[in-house]
Backbone as a chain_set.jsonl record, in Angstrom:
{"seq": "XXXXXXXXXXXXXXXXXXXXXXXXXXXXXXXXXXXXXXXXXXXXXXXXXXXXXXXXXXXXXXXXXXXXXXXXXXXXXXXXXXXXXXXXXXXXXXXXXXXXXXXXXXXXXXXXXXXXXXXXXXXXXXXXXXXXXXXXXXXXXXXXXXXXXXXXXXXXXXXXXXXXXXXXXXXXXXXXXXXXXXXXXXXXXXXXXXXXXXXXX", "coords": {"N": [[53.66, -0.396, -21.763], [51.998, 1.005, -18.6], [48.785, 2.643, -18.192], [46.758, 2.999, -16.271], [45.065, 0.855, -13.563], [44.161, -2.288, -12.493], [41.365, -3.911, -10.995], [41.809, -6.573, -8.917], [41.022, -10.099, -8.252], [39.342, -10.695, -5.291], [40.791, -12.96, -4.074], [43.158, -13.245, -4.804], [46.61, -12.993, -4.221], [48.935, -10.072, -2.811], [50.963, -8.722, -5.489], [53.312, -7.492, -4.965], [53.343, -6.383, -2.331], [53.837, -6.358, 1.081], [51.681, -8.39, 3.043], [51.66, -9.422, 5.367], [53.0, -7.208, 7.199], [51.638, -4.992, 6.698], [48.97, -6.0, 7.829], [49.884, -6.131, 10.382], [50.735, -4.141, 11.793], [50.172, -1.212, 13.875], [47.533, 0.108, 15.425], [47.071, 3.854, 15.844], [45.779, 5.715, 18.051], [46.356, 8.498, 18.749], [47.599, 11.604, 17.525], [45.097, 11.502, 16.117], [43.451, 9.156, 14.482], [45.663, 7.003, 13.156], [47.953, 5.22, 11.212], [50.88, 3.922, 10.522], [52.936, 1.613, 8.272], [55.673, 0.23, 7.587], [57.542, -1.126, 6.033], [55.632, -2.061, 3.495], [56.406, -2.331, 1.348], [58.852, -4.93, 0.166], [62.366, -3.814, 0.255], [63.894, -5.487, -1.507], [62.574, -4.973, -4.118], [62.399, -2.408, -4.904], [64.796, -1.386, -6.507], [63.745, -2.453, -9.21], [61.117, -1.311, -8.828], [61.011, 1.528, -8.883], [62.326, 1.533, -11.373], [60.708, 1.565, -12.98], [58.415, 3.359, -12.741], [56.487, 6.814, -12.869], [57.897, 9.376, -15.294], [58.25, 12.346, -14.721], [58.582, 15.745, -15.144], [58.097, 18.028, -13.874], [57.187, 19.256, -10.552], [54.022, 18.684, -8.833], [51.285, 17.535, -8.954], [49.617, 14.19, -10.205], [47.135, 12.5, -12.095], [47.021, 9.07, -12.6], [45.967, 7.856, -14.797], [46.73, 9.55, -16.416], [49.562, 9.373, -17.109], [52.581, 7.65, -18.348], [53.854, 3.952, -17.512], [55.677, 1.598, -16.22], [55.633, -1.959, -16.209], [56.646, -3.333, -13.223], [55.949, -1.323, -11.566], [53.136, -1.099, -11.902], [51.951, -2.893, -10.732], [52.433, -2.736, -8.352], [50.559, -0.763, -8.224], [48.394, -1.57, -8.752], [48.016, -3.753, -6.502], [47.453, -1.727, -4.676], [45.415, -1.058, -5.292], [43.787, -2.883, -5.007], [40.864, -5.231, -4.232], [42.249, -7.089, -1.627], [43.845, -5.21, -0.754], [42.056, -3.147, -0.3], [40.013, -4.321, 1.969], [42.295, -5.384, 4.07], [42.485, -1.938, 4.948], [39.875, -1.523, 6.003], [39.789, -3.617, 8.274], [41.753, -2.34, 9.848], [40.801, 0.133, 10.286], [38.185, -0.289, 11.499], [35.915, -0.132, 9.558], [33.843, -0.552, 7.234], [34.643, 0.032, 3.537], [33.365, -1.031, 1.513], [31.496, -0.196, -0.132], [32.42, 2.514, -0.752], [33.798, 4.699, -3.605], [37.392, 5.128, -4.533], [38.98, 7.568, -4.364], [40.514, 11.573, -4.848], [38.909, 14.122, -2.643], [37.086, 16.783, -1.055], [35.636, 15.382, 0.238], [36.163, 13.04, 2.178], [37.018, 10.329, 3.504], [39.469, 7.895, 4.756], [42.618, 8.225, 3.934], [45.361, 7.145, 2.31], [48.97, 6.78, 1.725], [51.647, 5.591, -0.496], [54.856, 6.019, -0.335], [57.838, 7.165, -2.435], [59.982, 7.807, -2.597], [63.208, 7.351, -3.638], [65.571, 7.543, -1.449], [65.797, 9.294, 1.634], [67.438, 11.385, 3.067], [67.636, 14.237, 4.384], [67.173, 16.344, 7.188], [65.287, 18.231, 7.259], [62.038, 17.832, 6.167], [60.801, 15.854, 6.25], [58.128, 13.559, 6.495], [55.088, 14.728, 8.781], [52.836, 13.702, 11.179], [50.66, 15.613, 13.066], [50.166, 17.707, 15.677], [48.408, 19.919, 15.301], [47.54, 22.593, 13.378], [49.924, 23.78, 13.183], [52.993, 23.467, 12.203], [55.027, 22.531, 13.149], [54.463, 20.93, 15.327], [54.556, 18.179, 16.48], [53.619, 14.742, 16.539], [54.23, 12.21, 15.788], [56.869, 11.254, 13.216], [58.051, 10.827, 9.595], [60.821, 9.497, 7.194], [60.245, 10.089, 3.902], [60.487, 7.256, 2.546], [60.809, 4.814, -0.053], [58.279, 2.374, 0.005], [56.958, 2.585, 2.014], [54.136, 3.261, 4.054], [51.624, 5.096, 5.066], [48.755, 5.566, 6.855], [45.521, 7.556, 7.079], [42.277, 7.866, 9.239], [40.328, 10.49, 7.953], [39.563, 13.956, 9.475], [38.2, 16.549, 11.236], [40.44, 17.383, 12.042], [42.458, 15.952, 11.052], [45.503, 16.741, 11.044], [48.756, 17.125, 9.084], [51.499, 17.44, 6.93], [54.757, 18.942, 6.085], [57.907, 20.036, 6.783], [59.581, 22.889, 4.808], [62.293, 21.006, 1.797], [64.655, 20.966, -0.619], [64.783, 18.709, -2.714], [63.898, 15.07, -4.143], [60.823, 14.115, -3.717], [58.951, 11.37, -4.077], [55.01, 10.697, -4.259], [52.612, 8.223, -4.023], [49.259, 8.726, -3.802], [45.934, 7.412, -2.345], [42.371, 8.232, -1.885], [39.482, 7.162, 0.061], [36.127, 7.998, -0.648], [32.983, 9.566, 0.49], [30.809, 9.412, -1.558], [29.971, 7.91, -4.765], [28.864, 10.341, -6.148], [30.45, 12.068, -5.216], [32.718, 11.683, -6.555], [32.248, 11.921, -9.527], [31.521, 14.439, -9.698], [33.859, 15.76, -9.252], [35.836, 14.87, -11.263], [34.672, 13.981, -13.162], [33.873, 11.883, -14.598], [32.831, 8.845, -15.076], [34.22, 6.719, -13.933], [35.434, 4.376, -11.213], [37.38, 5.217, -9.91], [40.323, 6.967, -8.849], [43.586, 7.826, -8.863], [46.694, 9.416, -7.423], [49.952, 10.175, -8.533], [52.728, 11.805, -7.111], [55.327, 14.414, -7.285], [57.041, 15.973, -5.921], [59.763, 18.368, -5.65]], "CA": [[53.523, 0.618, -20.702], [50.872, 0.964, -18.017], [48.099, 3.663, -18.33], [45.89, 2.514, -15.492], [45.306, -0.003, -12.867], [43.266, -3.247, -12.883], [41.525, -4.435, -10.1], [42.548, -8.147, -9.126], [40.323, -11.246, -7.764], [39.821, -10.426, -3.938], [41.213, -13.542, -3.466], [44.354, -13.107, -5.58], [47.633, -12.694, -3.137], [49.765, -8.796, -3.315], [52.47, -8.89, -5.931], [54.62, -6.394, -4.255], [53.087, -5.646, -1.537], [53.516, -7.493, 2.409], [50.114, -8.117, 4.09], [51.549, -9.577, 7.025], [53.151, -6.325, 7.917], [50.217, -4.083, 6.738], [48.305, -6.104, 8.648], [50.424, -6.305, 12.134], [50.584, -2.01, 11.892], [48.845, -0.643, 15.302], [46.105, 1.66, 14.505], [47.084, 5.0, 16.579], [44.469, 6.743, 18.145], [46.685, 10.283, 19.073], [46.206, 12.719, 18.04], [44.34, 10.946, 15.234], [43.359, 7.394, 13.968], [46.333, 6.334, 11.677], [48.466, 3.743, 11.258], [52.051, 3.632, 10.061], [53.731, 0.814, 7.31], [57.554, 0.87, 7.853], [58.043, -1.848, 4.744], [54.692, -2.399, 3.183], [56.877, -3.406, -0.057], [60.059, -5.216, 0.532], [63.222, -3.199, -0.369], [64.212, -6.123, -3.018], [61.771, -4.404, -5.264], [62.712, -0.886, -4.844], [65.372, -0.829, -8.124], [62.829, -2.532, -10.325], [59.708, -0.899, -8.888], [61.587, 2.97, -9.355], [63.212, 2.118, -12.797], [59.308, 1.644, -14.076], [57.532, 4.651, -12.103], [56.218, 7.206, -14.565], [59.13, 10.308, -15.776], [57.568, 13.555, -14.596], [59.115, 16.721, -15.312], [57.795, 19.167, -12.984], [56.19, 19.11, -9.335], [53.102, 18.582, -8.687], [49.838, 15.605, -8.748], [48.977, 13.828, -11.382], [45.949, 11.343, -11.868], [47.81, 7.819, -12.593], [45.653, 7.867, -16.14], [47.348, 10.471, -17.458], [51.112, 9.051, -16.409], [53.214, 6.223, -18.836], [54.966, 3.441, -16.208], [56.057, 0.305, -16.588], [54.987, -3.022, -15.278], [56.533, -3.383, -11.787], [55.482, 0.125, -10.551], [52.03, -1.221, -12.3], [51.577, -3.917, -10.188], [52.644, -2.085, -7.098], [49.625, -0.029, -8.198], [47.245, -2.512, -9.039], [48.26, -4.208, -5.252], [47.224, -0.609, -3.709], [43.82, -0.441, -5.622], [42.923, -4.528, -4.69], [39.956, -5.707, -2.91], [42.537, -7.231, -0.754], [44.182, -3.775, 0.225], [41.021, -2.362, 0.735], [39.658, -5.012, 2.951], [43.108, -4.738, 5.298], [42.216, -0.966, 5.463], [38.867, -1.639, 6.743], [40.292, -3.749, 9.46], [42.583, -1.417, 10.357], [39.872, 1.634, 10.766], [37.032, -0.826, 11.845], [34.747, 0.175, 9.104], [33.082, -1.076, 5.658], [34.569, 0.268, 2.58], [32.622, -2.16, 0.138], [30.331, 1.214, -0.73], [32.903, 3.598, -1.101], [35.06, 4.52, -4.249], [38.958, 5.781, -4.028], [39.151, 9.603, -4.847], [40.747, 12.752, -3.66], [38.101, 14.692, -2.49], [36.968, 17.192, 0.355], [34.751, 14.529, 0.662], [37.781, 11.935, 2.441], [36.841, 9.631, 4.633], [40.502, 7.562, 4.859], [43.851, 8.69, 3.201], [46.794, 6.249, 1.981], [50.471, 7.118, 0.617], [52.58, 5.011, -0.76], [56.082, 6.604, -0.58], [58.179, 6.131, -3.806], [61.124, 8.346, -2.687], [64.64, 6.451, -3.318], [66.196, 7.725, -0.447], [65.344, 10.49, 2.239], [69.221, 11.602, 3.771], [67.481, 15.107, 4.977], [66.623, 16.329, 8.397], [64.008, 18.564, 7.076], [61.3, 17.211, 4.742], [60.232, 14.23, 6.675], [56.167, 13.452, 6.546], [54.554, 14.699, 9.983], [51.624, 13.336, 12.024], [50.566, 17.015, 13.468], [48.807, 18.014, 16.832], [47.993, 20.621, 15.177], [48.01, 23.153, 12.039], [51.569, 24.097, 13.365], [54.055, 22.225, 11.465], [56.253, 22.239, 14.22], [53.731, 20.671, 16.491], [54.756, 17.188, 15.967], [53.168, 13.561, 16.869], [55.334, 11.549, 14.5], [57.2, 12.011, 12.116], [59.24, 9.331, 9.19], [61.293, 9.525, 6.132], [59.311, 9.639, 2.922], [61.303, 6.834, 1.666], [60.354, 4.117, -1.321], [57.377, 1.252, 0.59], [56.34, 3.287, 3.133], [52.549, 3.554, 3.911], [51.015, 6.244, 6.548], [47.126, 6.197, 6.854], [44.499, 8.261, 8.411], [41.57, 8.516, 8.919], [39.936, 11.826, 8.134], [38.82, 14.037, 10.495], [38.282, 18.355, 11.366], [42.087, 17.598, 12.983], [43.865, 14.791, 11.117], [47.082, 17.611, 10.593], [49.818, 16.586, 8.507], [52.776, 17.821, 6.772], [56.062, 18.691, 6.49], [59.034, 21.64, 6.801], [60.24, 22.416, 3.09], [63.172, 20.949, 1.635], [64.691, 20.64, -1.487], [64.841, 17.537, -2.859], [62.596, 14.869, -4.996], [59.775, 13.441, -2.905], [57.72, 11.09, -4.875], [54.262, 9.337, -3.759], [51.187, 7.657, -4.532], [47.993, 8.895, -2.828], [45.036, 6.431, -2.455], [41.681, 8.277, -0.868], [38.276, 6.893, -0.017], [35.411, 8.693, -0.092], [31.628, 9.019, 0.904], [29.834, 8.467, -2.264], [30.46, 7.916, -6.397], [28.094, 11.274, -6.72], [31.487, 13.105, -5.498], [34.201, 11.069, -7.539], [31.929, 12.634, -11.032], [31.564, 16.139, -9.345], [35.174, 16.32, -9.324], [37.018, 14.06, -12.145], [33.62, 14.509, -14.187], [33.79, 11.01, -15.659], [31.936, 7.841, -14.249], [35.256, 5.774, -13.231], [35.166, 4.648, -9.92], [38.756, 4.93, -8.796], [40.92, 7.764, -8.884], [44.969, 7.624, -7.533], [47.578, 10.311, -7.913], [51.218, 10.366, -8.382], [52.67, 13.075, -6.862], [56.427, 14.822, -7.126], [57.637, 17.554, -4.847], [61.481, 18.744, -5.539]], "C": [[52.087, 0.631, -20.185], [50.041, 2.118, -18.361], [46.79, 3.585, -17.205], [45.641, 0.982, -14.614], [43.997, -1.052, -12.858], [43.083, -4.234, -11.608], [41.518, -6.104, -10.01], [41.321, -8.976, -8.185], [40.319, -10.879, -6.36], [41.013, -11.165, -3.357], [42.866, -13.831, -3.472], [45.537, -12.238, -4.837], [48.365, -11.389, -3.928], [50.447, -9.385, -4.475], [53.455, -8.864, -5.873], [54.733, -6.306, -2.811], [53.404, -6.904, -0.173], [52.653, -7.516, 2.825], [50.631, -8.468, 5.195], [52.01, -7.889, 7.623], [52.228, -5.312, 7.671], [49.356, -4.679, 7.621], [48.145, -6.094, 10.316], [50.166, -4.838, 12.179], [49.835, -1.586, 12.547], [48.597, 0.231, 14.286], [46.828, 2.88, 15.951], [46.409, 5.616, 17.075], [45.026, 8.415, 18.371], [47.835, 10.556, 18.383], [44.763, 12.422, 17.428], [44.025, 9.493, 14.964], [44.542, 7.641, 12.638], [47.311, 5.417, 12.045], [49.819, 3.681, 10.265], [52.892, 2.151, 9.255], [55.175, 0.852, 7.083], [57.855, 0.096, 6.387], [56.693, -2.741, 4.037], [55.756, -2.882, 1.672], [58.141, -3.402, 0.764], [61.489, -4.083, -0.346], [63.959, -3.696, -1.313], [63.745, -5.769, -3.851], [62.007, -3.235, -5.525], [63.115, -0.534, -6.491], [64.358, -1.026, -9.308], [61.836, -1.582, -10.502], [60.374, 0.475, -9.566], [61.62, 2.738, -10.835], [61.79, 2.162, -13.766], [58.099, 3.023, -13.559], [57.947, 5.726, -13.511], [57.534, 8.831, -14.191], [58.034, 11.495, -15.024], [58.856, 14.425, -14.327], [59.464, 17.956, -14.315], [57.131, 18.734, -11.825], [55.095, 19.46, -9.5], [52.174, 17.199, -8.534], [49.25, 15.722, -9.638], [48.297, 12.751, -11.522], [46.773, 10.359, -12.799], [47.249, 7.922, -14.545], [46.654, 8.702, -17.262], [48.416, 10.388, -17.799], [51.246, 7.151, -17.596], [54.15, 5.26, -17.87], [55.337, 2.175, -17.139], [55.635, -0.815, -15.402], [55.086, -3.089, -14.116], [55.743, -2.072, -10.887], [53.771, -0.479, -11.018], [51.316, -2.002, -10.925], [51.726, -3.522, -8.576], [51.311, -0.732, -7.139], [48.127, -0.362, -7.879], [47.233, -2.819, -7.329], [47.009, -2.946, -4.371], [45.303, -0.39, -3.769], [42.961, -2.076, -5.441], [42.198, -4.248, -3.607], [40.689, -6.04, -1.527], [42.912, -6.425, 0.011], [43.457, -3.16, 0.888], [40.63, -2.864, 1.954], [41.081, -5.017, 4.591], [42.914, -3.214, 5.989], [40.575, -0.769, 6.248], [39.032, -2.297, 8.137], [40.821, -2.76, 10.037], [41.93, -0.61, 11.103], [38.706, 0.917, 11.292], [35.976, -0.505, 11.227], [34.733, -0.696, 7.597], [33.467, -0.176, 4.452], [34.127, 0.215, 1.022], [31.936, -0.876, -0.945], [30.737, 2.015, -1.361], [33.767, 3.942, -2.299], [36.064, 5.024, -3.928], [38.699, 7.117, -5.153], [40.129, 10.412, -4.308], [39.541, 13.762, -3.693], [38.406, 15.297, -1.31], [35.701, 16.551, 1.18], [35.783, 13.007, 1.655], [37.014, 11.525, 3.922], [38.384, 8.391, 5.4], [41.19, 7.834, 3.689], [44.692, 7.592, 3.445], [47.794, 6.951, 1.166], [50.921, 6.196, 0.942], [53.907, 5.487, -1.18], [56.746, 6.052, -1.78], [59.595, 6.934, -4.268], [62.575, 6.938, -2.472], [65.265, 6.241, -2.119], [65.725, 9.342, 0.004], [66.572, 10.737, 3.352], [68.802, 13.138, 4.364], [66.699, 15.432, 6.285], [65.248, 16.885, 8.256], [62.852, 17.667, 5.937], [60.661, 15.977, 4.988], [58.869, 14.385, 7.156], [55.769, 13.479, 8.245], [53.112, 14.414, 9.976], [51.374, 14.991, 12.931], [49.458, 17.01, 14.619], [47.917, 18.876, 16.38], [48.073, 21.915, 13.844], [49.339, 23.81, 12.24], [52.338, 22.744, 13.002], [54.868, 21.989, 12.167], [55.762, 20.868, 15.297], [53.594, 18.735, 16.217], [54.123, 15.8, 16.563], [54.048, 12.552, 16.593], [55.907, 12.014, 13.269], [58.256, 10.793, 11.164], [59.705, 10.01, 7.552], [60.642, 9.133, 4.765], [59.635, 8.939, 1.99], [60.358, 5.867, 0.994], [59.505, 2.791, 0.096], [56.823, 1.65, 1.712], [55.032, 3.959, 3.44], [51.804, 4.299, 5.588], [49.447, 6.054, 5.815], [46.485, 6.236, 7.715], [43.251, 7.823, 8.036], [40.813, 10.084, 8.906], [39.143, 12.675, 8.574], [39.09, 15.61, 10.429], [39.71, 18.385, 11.783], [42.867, 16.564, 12.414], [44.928, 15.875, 9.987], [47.87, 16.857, 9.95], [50.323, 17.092, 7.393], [53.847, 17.57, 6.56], [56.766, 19.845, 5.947], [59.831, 21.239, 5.062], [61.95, 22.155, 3.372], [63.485, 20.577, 0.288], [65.301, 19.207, -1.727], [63.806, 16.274, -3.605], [61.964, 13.727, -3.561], [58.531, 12.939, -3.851], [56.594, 10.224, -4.001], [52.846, 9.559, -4.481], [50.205, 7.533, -3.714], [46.778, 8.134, -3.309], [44.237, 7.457, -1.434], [40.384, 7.769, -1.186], [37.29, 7.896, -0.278], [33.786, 8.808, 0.235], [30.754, 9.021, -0.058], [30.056, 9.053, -3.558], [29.856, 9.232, -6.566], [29.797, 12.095, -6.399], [32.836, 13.232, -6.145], [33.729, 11.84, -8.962], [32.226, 13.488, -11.096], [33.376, 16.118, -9.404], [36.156, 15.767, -10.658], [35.843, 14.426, -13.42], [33.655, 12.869, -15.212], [33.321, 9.738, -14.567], [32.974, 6.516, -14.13], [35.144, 5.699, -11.676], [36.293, 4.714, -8.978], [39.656, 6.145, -9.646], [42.451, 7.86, -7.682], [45.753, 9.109, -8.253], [48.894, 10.068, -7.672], [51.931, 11.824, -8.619], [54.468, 13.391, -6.789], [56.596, 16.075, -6.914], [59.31, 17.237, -5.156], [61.566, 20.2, -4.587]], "O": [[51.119, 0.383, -20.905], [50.742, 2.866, -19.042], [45.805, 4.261, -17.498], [46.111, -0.021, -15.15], [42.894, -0.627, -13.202], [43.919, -5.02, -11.162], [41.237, -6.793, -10.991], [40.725, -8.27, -7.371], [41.475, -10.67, -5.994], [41.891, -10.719, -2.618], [43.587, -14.362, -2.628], [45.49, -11.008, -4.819], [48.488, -11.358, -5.152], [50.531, -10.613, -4.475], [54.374, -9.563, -6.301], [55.769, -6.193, -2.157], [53.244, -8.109, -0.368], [52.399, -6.401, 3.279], [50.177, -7.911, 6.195], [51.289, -7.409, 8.498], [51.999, -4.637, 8.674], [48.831, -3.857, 8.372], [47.209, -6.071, 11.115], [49.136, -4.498, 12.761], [48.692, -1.438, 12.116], [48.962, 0.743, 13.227], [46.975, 2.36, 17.057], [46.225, 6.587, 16.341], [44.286, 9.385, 18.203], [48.895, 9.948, 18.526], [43.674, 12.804, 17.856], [44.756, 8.714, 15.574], [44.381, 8.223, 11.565], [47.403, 4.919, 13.167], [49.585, 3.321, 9.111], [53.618, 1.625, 10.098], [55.678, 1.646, 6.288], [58.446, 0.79, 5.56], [56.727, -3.971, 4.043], [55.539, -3.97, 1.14], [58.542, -2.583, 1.591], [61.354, -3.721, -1.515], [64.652, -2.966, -2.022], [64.35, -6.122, -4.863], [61.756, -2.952, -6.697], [62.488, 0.077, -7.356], [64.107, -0.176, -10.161], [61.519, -1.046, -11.564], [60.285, 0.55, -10.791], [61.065, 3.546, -11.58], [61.72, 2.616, -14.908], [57.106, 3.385, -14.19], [58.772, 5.737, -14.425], [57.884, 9.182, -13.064], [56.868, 11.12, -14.904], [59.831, 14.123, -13.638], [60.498, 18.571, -14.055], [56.407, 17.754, -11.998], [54.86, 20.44, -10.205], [52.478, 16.105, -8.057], [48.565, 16.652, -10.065], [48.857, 11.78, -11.016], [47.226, 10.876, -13.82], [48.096, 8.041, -15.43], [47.081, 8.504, -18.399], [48.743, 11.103, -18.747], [50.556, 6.132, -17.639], [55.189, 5.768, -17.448], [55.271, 1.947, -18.347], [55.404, -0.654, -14.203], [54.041, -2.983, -13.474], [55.151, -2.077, -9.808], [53.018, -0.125, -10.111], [50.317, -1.63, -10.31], [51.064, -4.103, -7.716], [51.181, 0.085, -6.227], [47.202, 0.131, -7.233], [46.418, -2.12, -6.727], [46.031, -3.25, -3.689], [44.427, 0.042, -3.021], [41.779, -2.292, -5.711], [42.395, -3.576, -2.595], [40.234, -5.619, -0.464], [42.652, -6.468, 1.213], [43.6, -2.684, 2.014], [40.765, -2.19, 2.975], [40.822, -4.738, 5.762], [43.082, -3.056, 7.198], [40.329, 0.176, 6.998], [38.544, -1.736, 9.118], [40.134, -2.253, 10.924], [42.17, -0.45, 12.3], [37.93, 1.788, 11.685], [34.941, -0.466, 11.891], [35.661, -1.346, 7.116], [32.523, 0.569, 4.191], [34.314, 0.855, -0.013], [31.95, -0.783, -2.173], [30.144, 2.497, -2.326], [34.845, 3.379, -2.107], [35.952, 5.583, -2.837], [38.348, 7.329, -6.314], [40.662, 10.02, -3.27], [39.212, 14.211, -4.791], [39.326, 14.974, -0.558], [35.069, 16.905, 2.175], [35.63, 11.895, 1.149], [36.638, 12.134, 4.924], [38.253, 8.099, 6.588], [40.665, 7.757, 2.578], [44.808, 7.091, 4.564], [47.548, 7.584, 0.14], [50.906, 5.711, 2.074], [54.164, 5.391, -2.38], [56.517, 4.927, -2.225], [60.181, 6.942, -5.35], [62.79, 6.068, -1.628], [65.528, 5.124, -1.673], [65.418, 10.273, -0.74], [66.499, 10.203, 4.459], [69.77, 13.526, 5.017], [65.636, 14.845, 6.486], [64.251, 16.41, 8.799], [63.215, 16.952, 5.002], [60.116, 15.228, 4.177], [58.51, 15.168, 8.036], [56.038, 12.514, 8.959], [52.318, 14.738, 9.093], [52.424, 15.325, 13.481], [48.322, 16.538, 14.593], [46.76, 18.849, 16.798], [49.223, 21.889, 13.406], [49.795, 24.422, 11.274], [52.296, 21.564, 13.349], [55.634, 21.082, 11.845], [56.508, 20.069, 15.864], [52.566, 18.198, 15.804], [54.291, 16.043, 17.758], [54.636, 12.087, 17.569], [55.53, 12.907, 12.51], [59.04, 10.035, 11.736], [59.036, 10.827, 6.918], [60.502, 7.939, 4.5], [59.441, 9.269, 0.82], [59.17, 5.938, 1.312], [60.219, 2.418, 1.027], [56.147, 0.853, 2.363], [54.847, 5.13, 3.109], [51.65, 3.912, 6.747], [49.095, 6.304, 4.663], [46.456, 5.582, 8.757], [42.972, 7.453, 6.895], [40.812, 10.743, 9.946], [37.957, 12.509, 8.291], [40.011, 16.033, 9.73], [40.208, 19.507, 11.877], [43.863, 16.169, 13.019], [45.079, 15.85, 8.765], [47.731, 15.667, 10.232], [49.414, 17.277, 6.584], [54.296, 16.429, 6.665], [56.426, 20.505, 4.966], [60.285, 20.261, 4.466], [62.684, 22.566, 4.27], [62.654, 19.812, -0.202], [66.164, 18.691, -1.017], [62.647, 16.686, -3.6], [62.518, 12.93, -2.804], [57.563, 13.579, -4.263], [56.925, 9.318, -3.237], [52.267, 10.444, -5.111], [50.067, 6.567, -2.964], [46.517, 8.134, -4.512], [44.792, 7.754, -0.376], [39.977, 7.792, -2.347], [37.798, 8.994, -0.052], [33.322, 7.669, 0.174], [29.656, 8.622, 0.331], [30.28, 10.252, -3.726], [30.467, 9.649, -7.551], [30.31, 12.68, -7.353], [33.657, 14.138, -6.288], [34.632, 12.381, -9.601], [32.973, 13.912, -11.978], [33.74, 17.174, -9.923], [37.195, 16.373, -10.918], [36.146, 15.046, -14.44], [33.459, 12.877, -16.427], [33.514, 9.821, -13.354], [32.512, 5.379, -14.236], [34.846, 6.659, -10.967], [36.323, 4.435, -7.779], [39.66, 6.216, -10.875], [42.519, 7.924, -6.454], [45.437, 9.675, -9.3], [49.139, 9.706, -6.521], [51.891, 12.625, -9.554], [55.045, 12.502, -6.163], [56.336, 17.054, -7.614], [59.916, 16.185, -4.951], [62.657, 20.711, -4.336]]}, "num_chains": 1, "name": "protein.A"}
């Protein structure tokens, strides 16, 4: 069982993951800079990747360390936290991440999810792009199903959301941020990468 992710050779190709279609993915400029992934993992992987994602009990976000998985979901982790991923997200946003580590902070300079729901069959509950802090107030909007990658960058207005519904919604948040002094201040330990896996029912 996994307990953490291990970053890979830059040069060393996804496991899971597609670069050509992460890399074709317009960048959006409205209302915000982000950039939509319809099948960043192929859906041949889905049964494996799920049957190794870690058990959680209750809703909420939990830092990947703390979480038991199994190999494929590992490697679909590892993929997310590669030089190579990062370097596509720097294209993407036109900037230099070389500097920055992955956190959640209110320090966020770009946000990634990796959806890791089975199936999403409800009208409500689907991940919005937001004009605005009204959840209604919609830009886009997609099914928070299993390979599915939305990212922003972050900004006084990049809104986003979604109308409750019951049901399990799992994903895996990847954020940058502007410098290792605020990855300590918050996690309190001198790692330089921080992911969360997150379940909403």
């Amino acid at each position: 069982m996994h307990n953490g992710a291990i970053l890979r050779n830059p040069a060393t190709p996804f496991a899971l993951r597609d670069e050509a279609r992460i890399r074709s993915a317009g960048l959006c400029r409205d209302p915000y800079d982000y950039a939509f992934v319809d099948q960043a993992i192929s859906p041949r992987f889905k049964d494996e990747v799920l049957a190794d994602a870690p058990r959680i009990p209750d809703p909420g976000s939990y830092g990947l360390p703390s979480l038991r998985y199994g190999a494929r979901f590992g490697e679909a982790v590892d993929d997310l936290l590669s030089p190579c991923f990062r370097r596509l997200v720097e294209e993407k946003f036109d900037t230099d991440q070389s500097a920055y580590p992955h956190t959640d902070s209110r320090h966020k300079i770009i946000t990634v999810l990796l959806g890791f729901s089975a199936e999403w069959s409800y009208e409500r509950g689907r991940q919005r792009v937001l004009r605005s802090a009204d959840r209604k107030d919609v830009a886009f909007e997609f099914a928070p199903e299993f390979g599915r990658i939305p990212m922003f960058r972050v900004c006084d207005h990049s809104w986003h959301g979604f109308l409750p519904q019951k049901g399990q919604r799992m994903s895996l948040q990847l954020c940058f941020v502007d410098s290792e002094s605020n990855v300590r201040r918050q996690i309190n330990i001198l790692e330089p990468t921080r992911h969360e896996f997150s379940l909403h029912t």
